[in-house]
Backbone bond lengths (Angstrom), bond angles and torsions (degrees), N, CA, C in turn:
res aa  C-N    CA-C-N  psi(-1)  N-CA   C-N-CA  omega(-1)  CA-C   N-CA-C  phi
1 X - - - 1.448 - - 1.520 108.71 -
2 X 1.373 104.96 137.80 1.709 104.51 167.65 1.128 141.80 -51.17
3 X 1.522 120.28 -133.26 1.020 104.26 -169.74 1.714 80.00 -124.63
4 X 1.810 110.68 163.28 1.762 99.27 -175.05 1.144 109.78 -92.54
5 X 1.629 118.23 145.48 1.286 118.93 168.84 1.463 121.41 -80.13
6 X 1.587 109.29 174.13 1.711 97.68 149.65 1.035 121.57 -87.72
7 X 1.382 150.88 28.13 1.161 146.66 167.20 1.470 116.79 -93.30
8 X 1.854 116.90 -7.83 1.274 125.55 162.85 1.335 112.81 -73.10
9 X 1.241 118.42 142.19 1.523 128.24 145.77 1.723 124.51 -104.31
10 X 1.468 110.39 122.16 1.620 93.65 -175.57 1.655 97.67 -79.56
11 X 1.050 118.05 174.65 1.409 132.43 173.35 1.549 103.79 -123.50
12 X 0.992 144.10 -65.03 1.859 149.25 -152.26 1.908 93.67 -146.78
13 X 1.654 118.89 131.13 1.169 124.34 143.00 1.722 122.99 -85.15
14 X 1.269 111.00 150.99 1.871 92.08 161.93 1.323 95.38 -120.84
15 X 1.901 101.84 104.51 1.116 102.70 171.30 1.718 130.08 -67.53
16 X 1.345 106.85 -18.07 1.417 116.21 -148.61 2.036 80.31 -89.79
17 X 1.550 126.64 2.26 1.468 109.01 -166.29 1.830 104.40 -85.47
18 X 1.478 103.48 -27.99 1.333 104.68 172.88 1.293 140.59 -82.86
19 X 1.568 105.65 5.46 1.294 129.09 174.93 1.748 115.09 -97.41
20 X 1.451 96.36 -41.95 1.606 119.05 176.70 1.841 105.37 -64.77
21 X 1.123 105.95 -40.45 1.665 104.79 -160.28 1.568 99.14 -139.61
22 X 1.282 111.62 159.57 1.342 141.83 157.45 1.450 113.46 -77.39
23 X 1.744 115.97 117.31 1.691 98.75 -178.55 1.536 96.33 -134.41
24 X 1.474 100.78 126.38 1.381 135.48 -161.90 1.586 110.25 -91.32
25 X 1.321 111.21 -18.67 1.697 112.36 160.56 1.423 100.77 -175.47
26 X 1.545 101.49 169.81 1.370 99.52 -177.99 1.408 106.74 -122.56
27 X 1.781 112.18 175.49 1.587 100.97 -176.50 1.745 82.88 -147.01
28 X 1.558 107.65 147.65 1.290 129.65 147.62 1.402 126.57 -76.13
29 X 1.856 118.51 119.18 1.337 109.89 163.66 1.136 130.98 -142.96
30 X 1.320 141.46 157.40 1.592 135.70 -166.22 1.677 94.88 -78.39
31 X 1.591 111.00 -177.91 1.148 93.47 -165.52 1.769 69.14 -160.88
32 X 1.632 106.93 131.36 1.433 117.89 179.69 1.645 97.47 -87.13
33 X 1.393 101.16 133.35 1.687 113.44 -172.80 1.404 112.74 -117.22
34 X 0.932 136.65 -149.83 1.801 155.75 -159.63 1.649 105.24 -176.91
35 X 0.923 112.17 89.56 1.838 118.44 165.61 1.833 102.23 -2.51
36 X 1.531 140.91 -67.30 1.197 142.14 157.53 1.607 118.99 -21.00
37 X 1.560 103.02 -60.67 1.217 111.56 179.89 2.185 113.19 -68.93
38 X 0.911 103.41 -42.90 1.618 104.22 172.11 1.671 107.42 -60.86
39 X 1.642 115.23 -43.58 1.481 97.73 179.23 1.258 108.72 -71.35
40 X 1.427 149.88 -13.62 1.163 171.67 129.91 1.803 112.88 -10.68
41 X 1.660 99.31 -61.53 1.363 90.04 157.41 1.003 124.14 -29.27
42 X 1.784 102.07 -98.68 0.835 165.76 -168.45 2.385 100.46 -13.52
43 X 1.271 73.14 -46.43 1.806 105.78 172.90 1.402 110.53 -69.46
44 X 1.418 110.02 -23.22 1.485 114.06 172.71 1.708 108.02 79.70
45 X 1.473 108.60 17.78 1.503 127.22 172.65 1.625 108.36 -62.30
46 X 1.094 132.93 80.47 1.468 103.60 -161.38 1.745 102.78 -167.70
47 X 1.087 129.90 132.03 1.674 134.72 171.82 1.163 119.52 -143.11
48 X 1.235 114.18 113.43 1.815 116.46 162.02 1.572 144.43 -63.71
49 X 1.833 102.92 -9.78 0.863 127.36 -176.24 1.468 110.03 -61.31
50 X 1.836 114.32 117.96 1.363 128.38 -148.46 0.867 130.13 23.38
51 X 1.484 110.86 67.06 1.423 125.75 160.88 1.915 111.61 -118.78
52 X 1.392 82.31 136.29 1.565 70.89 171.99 1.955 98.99 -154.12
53 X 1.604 112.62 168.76 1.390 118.15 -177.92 1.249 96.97 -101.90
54 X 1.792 105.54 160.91 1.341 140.06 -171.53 1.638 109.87 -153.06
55 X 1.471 93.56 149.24 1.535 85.75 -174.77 1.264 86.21 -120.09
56 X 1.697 101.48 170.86 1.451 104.35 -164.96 1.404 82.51 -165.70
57 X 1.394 124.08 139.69 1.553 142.45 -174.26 1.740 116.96 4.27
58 X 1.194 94.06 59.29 1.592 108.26 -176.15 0.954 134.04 78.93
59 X 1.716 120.85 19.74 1.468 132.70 177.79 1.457 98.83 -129.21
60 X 1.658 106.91 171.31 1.198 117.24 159.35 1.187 105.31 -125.72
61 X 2.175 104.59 146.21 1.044 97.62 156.57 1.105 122.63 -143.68
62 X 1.634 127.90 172.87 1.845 116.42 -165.24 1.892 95.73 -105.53
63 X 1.395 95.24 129.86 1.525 109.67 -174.36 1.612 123.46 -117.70
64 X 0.928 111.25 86.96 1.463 120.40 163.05 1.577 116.61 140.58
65 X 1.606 105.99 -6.66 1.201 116.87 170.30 1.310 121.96 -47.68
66 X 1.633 120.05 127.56 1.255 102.67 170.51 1.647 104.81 -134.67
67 X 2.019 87.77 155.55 1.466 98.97 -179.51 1.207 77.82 -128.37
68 X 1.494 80.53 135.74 2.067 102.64 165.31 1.661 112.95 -62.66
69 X 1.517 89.48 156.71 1.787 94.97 -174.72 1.983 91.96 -64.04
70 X 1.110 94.53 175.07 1.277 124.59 171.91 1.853 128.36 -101.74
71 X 1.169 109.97 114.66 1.225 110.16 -131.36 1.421 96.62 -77.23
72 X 0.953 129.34 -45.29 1.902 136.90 173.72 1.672 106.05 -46.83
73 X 1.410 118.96 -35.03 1.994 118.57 -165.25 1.214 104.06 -83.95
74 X 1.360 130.10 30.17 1.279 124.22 147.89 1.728 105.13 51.84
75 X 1.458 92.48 -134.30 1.817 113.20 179.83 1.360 122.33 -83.66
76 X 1.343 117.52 2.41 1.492 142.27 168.10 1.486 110.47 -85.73
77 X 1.503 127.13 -10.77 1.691 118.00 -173.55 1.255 99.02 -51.61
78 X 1.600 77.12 -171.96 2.213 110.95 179.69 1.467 93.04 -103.16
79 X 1.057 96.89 170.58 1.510 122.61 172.96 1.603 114.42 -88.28
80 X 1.085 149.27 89.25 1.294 145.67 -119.15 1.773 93.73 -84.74
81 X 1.096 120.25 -43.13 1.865 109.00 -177.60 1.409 106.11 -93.48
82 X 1.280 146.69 12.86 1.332 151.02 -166.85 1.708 105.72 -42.18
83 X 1.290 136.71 164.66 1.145 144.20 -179.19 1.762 93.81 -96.72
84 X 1.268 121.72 118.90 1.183 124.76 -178.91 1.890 107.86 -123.91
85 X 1.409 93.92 133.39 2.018 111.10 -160.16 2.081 81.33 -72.17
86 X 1.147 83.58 156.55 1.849 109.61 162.34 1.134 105.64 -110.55
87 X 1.361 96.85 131.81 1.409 96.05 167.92 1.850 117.58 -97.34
88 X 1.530 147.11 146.80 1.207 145.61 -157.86 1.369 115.46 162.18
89 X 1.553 112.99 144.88 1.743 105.71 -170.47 1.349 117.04 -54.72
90 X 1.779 126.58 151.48 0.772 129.80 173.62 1.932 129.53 -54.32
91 X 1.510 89.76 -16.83 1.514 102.87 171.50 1.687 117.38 -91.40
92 X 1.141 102.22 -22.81 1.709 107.52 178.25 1.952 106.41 -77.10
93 X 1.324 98.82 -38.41 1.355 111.83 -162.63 2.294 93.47 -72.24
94 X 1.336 85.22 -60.07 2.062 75.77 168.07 1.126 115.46 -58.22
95 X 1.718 134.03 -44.19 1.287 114.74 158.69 1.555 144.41 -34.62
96 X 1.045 100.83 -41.40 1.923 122.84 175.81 1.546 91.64 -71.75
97 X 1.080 89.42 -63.21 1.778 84.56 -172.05 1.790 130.61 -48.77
98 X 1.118 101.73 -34.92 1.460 110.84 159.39 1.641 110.02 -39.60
99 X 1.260 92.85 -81.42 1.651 125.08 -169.52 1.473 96.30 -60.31
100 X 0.867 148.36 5.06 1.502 135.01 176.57 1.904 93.79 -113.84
101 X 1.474 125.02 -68.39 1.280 124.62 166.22 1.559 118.98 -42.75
102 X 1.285 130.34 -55.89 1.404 138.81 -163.62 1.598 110.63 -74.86
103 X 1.719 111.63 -50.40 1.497 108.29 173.57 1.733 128.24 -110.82
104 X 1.068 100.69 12.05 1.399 106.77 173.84 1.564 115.27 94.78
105 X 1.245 135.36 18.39 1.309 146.43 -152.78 1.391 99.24 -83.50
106 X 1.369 122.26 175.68 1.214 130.73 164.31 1.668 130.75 -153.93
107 X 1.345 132.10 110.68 1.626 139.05 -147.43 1.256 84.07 -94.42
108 X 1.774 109.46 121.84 1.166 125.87 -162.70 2.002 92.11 -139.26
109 X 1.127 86.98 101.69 1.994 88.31 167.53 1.537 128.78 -46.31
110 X 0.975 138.45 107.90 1.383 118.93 -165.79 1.832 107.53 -121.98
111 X 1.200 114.10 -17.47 1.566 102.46 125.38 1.539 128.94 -178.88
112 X 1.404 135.71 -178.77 1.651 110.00 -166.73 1.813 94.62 -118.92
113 X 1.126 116.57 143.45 0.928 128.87 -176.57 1.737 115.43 -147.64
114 X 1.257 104.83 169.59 1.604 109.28 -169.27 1.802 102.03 -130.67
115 X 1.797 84.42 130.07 1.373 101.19 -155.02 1.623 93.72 -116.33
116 X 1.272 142.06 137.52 1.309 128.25 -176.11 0.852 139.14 36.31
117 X 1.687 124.85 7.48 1.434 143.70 -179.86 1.630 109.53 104.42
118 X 1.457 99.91 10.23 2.031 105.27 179.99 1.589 91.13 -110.66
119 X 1.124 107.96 136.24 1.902 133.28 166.24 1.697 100.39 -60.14
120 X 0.862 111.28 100.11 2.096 106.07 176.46 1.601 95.45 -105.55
121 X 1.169 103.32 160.25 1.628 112.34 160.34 1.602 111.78 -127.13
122 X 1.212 109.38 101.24 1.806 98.86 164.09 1.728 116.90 -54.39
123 X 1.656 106.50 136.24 0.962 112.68 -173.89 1.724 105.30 -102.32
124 X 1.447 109.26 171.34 1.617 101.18 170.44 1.704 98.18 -138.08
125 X 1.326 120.19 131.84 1.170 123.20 164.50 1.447 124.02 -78.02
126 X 1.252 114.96 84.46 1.290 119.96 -163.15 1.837 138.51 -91.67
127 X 0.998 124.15 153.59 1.530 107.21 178.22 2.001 92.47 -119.56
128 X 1.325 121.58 162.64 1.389 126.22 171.67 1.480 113.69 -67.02
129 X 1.350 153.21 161.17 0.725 139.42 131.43 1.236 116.94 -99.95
130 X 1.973 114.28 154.63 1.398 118.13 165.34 1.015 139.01 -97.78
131 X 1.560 150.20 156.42 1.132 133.54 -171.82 0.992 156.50 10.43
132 X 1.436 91.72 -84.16 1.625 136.67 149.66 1.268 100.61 -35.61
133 X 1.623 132.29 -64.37 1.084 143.48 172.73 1.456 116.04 -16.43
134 X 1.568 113.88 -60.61 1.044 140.37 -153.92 1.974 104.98 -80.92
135 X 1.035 92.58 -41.17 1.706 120.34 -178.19 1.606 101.13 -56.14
136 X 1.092 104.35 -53.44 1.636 122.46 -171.70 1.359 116.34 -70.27
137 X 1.419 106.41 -29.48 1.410 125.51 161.89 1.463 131.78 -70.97
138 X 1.106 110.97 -58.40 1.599 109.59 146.13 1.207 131.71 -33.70
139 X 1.614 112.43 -46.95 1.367 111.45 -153.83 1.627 95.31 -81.61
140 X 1.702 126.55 -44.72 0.923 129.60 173.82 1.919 120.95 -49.41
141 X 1.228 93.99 -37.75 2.069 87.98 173.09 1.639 92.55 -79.56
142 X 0.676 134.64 -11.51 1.715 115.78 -175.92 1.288 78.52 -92.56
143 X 1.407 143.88 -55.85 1.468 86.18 -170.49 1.792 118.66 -112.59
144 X 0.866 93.74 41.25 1.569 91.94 144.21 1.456 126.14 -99.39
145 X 1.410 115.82 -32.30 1.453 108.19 159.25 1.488 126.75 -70.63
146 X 1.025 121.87 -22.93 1.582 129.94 128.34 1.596 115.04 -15.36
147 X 1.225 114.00 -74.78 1.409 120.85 -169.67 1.686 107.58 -45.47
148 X 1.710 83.82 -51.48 1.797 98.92 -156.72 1.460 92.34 -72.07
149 X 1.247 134.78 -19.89 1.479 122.53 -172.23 1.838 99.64 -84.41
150 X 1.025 128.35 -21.55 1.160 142.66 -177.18 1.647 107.03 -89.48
151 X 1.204 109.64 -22.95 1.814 102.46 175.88 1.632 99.79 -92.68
152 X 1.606 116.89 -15.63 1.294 106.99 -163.63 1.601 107.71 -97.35
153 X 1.692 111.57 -11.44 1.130 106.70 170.32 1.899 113.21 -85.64
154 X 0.801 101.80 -35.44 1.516 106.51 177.34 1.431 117.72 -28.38
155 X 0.953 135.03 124.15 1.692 137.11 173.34 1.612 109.22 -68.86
156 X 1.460 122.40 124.61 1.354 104.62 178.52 1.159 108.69 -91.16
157 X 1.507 109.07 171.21 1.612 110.09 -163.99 1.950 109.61 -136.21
């Protein structure tokens, strides 16, 4: 993915996906909506928290995401956790699909945003991390902010 414009708006981050997992590339995808659910965005109604995509006989789809109903559509809402299709080329989508069945990966949303007036969701190709994982991670930003607190005291010369 490029570089971001201003013509994006994010709507929802999942912060907790880059802490949980390691993500090894990312993917852009449309995301099939319900008129309710887009004003829903749009409202900034929206959480990623345990949600993640799966493919399933040559589609993708995003699962557990939820956008809140929409408060004006009455008896016409969405279903707020509904299984919602991705949209993405038919060659990207067998690609993922490999790599998600074959090595153990996992398509983790990391956040949905509106790109030219289309709802996208960045995807993350992800692996789990463990514990340990996590330990190692910490210990390494402590000390890099370490470093930087140590370059910032330094007097330059």
């Amino acid at each position: 993915m490029g570089a971001r414009t201003n013509t994006e708006k994010t709507v929802c981050r999942n912060r907790r996906a880059r802490h949980d997992y390691d993500i090894e590339d990312t993917f852009e995808a449309g995301l099939v909506l319900v008129g309710t659910e887009v004003k829903s965005l749009r409202a900034g109604l929206a959480d990623l928290k345990d949600a993640y995509a799966t493919w399933r006989e040559g589609e993708l789809f995003l699962i557990s995401a939820h956008i809140g109903a929409y408060e004006k559509a009455g008896h016409f809402n969405h279903e707020p956790r509904r299984e919602r299709k991705l949209l993405m080329t038919k060659r990207e989508i067998e690609r993922l699909g490999t790599r998600i069945r074959e090595r153990g990966y996992t398509l983790v949303p990391l956040e949905i945003y509106f790109k030219k007036g289309y709802a996208k969701v960045l995807l993350g190709l992800a692996k789990g991390r463990k514990k340990y994982d996590h330990r190692q991670e910490i210990l390494a930003e402590s000390e890099r902010r370490e470093m930087r607190e140590a370059a910032r005291k330094e007097p330059a010369r």
